[in-house]
N, CA, C and O atoms as a GROMACS GRO file, in nm:
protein
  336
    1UNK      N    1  -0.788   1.061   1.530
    1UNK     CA    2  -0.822   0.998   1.403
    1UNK      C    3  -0.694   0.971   1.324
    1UNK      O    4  -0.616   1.063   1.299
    2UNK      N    5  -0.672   0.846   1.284
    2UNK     CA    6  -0.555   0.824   1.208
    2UNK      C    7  -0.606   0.914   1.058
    2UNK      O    8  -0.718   0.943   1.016
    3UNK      N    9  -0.437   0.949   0.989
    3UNK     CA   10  -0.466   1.003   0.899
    3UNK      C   11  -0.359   0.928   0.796
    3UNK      O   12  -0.254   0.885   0.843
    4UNK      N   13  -0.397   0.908   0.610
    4UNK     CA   14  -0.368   0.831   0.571
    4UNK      C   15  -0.215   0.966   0.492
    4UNK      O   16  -0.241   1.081   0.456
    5UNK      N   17  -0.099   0.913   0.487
    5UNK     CA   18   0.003   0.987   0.429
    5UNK      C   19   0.048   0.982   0.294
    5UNK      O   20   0.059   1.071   0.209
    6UNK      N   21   0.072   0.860   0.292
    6UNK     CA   22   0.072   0.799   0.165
    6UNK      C   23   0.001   0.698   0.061
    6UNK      O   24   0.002   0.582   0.102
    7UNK      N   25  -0.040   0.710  -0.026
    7UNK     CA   26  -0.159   0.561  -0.107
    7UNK      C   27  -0.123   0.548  -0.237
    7UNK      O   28  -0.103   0.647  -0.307
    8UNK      N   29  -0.113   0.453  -0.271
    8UNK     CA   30  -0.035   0.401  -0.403
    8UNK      C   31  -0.167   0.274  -0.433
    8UNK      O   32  -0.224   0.199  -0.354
    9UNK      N   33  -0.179   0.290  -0.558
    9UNK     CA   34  -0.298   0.169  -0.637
    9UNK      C   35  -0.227   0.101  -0.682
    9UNK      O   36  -0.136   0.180  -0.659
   10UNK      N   37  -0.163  -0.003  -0.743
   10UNK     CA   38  -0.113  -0.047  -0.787
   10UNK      C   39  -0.254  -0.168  -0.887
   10UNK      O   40  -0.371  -0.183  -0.849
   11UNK      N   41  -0.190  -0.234  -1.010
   11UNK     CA   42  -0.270  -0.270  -1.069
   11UNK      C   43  -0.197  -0.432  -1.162
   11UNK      O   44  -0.080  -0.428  -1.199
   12UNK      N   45  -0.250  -0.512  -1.177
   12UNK     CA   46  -0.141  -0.643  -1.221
   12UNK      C   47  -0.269  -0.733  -1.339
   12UNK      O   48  -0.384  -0.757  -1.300
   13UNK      N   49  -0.227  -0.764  -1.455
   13UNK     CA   50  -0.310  -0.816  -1.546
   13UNK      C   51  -0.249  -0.882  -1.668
   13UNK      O   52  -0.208  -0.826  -1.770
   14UNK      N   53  -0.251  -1.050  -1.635
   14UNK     CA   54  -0.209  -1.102  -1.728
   14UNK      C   55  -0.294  -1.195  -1.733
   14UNK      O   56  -0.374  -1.232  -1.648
   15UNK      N   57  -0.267  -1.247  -1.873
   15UNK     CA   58  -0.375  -1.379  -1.895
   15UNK      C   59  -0.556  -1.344  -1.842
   15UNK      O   60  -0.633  -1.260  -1.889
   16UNK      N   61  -0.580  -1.449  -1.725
   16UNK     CA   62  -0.692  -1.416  -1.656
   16UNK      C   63  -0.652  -1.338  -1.522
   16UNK      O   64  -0.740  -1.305  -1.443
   17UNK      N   65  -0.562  -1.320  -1.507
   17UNK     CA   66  -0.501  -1.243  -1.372
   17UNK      C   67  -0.547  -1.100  -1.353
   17UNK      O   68  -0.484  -1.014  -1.416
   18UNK      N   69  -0.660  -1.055  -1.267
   18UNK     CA   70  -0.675  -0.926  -1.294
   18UNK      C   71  -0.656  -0.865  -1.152
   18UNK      O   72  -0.758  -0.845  -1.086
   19UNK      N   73  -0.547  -0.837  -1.103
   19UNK     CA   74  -0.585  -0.829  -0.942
   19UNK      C   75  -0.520  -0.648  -0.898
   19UNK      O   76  -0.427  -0.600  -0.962
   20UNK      N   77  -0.559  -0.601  -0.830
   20UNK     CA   78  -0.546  -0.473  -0.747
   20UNK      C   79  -0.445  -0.514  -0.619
   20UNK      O   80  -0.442  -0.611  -0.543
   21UNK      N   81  -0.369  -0.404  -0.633
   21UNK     CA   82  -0.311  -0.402  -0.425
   21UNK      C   83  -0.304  -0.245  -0.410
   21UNK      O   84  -0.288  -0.162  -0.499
   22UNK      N   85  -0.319  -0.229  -0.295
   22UNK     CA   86  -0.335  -0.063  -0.260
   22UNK      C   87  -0.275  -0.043  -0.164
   22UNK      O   88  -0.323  -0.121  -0.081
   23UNK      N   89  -0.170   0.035  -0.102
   23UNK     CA   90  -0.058   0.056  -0.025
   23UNK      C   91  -0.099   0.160   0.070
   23UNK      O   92  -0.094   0.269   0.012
   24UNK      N   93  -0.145   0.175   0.218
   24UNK     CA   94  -0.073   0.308   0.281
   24UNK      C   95  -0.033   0.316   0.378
   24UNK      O   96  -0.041   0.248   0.480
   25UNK      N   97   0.028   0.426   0.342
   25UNK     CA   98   0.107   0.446   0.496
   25UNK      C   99   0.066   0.546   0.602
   25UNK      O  100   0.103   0.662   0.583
   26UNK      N  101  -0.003   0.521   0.709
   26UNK     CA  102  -0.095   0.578   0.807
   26UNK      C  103   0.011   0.651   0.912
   26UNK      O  104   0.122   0.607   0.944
   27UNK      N  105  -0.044   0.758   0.952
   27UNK     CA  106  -0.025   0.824   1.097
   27UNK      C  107  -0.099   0.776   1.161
   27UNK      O  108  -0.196   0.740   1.094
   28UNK      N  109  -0.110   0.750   1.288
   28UNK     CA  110  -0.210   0.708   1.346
   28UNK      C  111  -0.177   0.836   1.480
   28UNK      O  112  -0.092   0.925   1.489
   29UNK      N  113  -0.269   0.800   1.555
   29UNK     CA  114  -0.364   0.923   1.645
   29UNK      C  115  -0.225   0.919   1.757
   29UNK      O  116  -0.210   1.030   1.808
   30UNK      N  117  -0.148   0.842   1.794
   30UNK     CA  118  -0.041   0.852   1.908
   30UNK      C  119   0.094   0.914   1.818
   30UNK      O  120   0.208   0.946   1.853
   31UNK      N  121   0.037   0.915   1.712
   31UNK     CA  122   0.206   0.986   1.651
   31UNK      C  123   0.264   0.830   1.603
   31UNK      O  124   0.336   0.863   1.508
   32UNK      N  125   0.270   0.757   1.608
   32UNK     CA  126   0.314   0.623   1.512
   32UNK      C  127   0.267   0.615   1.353
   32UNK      O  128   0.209   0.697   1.282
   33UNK      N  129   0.310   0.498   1.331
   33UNK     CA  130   0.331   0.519   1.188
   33UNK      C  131   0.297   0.342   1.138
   33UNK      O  132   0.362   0.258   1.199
   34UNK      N  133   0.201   0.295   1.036
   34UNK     CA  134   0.196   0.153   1.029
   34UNK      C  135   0.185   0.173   0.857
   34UNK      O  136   0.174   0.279   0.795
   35UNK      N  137   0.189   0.069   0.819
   35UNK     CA  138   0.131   0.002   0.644
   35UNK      C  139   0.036  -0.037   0.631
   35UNK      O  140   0.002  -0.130   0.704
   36UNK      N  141  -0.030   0.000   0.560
   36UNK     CA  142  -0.200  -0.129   0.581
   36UNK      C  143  -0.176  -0.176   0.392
   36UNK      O  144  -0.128  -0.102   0.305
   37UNK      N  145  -0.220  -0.298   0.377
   37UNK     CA  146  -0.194  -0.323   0.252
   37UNK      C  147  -0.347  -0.396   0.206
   37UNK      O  148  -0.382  -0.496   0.268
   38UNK      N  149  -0.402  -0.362   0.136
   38UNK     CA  150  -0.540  -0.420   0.053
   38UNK      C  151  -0.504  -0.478  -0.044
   38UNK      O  152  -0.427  -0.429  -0.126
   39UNK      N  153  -0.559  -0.604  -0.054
   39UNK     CA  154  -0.550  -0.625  -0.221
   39UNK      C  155  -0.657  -0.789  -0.260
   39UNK      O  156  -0.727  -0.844  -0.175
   40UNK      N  157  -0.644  -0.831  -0.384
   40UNK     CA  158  -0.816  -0.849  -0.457
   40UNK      C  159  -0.774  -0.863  -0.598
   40UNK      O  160  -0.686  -0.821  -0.673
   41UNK      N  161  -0.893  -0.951  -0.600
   41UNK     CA  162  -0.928  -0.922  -0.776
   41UNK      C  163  -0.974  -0.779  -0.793
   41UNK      O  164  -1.018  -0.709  -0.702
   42UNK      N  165  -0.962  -0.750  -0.895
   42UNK     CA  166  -1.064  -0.604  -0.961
   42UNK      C  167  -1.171  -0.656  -0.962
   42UNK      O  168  -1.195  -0.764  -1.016
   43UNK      N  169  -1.317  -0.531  -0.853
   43UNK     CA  170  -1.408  -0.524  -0.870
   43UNK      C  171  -1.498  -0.653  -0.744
   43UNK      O  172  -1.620  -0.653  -0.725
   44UNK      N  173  -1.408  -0.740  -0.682
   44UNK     CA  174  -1.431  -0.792  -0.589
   44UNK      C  175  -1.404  -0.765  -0.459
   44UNK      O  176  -1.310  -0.686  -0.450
   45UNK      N  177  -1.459  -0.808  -0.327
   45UNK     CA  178  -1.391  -0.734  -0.226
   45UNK      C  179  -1.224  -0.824  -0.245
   45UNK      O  180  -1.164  -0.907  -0.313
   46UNK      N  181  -1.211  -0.714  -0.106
   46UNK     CA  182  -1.049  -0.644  -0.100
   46UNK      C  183  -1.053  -0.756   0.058
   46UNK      O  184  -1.144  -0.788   0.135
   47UNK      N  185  -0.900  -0.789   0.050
   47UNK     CA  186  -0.844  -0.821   0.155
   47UNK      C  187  -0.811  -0.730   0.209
   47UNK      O  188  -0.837  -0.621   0.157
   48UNK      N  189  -0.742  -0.733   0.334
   48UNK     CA  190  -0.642  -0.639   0.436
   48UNK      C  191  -0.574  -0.658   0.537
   48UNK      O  192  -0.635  -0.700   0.636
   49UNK      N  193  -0.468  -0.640   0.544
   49UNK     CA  194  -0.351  -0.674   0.632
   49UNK      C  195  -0.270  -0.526   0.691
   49UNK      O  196  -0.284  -0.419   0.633
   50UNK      N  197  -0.182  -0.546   0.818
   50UNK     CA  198  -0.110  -0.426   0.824
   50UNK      C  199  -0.005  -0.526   0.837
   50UNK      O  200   0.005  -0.641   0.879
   51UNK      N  201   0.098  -0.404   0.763
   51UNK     CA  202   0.204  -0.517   0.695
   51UNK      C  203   0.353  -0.462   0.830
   51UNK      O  204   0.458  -0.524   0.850
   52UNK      N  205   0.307  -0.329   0.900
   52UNK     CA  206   0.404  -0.312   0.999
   52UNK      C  207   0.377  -0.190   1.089
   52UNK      O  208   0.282  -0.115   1.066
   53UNK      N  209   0.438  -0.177   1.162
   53UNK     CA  210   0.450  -0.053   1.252
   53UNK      C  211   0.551   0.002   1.299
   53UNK      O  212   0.637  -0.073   1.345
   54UNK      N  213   0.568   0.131   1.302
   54UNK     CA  214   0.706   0.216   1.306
   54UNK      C  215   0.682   0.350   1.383
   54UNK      O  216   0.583   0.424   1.380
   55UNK      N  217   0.815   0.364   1.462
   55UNK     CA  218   0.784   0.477   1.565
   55UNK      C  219   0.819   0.596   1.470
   55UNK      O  220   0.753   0.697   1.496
   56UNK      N  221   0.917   0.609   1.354
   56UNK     CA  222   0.965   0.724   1.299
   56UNK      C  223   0.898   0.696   1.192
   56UNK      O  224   0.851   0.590   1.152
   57UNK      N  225   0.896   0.857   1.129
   57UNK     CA  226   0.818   0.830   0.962
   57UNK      C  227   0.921   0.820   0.830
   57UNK      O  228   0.877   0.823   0.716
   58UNK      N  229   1.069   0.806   0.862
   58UNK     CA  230   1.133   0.793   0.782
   58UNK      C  231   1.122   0.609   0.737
   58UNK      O  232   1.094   0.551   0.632
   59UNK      N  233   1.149   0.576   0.833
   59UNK     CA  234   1.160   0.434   0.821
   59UNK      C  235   1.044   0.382   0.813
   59UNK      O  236   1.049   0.260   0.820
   60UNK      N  237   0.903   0.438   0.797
   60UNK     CA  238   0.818   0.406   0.772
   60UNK      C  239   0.777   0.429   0.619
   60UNK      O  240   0.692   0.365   0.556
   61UNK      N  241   0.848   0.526   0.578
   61UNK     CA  242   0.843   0.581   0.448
   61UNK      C  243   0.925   0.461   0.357
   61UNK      O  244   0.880   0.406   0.256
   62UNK      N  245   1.071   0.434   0.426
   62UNK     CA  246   1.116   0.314   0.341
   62UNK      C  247   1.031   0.218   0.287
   62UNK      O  248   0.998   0.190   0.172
   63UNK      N  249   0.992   0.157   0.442
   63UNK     CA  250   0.922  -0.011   0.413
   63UNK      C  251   0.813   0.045   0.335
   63UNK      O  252   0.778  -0.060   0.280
   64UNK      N  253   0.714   0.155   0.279
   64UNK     CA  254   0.658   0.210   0.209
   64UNK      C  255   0.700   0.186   0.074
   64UNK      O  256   0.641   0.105   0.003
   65UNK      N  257   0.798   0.251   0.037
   65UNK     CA  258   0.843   0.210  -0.083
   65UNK      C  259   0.892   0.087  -0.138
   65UNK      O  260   0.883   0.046  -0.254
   66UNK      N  261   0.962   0.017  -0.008
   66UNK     CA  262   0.982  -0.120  -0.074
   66UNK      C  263   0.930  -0.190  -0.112
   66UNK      O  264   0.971  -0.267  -0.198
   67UNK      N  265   0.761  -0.191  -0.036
   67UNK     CA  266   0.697  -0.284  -0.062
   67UNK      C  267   0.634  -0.238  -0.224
   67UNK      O  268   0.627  -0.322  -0.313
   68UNK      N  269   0.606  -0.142  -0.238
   68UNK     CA  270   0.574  -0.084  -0.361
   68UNK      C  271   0.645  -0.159  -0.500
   68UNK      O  272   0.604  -0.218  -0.600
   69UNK      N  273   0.787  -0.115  -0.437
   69UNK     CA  274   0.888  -0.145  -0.535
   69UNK      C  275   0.901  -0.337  -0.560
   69UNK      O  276   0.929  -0.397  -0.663
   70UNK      N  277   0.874  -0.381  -0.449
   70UNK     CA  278   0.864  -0.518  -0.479
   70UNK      C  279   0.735  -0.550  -0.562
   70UNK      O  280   0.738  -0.643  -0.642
   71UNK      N  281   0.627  -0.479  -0.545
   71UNK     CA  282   0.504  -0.525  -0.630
   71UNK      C  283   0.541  -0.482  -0.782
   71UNK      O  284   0.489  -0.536  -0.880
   72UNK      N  285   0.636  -0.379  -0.789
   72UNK     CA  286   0.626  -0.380  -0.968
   72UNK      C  287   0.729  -0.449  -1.004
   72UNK      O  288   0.716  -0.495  -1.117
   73UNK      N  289   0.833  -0.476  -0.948
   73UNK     CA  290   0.902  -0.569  -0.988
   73UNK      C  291   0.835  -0.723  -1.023
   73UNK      O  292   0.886  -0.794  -1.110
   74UNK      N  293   0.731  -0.760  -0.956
   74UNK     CA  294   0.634  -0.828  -1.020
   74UNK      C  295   0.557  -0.794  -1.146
   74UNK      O  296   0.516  -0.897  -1.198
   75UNK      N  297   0.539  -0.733  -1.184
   75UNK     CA  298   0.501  -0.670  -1.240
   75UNK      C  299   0.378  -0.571  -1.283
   75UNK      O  300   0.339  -0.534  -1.394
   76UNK      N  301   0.328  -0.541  -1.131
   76UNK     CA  302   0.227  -0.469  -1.125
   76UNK      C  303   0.280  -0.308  -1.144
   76UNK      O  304   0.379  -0.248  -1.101
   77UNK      N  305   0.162  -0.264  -1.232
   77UNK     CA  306   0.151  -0.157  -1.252
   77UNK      C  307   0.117  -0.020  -1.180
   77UNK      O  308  -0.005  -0.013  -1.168
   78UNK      N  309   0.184   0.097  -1.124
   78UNK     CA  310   0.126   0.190  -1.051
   78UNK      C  311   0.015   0.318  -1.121
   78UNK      O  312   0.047   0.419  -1.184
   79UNK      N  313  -0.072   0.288  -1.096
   79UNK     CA  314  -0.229   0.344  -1.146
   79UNK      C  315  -0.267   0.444  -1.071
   79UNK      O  316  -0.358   0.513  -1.116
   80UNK      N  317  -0.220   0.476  -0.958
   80UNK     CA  318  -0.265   0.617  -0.834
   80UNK      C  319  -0.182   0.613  -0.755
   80UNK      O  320  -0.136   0.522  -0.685
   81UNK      N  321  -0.151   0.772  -0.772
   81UNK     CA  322  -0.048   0.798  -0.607
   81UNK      C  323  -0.082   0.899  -0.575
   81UNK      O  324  -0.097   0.994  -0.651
   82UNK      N  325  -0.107   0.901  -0.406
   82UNK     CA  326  -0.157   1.023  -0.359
   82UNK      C  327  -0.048   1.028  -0.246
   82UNK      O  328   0.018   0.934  -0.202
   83UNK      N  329  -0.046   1.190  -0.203
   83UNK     CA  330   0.042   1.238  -0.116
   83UNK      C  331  -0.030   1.340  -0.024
   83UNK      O  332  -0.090   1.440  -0.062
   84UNK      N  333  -0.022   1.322   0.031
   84UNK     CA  334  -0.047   1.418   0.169
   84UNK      C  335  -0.028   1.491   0.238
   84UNK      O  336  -0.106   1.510   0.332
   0.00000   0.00000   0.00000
């Protein structure tokens, strides 16, 4: 069973813009490591993509944060972080 390591909510609202993205970073069942990224208006369904896959969890931990870090530099807001 994959297990989820890291999850970040992130949250973005301007004007009429009300949209969600949700970040994690998975173990999966062989010992690898991927991103899955959701995201949506608030309160509508959710898209989903996996944004990569990685044999180590360091470098999985990066592209983790970057992508994070690129969404608030947009200026979305971080609303939940869970750790594992």
């Amino acid at each position: 069973m994959n297990t989820i390591i890291l999850k970040t909510r992130l949250w973005f609202y301007s004007g009429t813009s009300d949209k969600v993205y949700v970040v994690q970073l998975i173990k999966t069942v062989g010992g690898n490591f991927m991103l899955r990224a959701e995201w949506g208006r608030r309160g509508k369904s959710m898209q989903s993509q996996v944004k990569g896959a990685f044999e180590g969890e360091w470098e999985a931990k990066r592209a983790f944060h970057g992508l994070v870090g690129e969404k608030t530099q947009k200026g979305y807001q971080i609303v939940e972080e869970v750790r594992v």
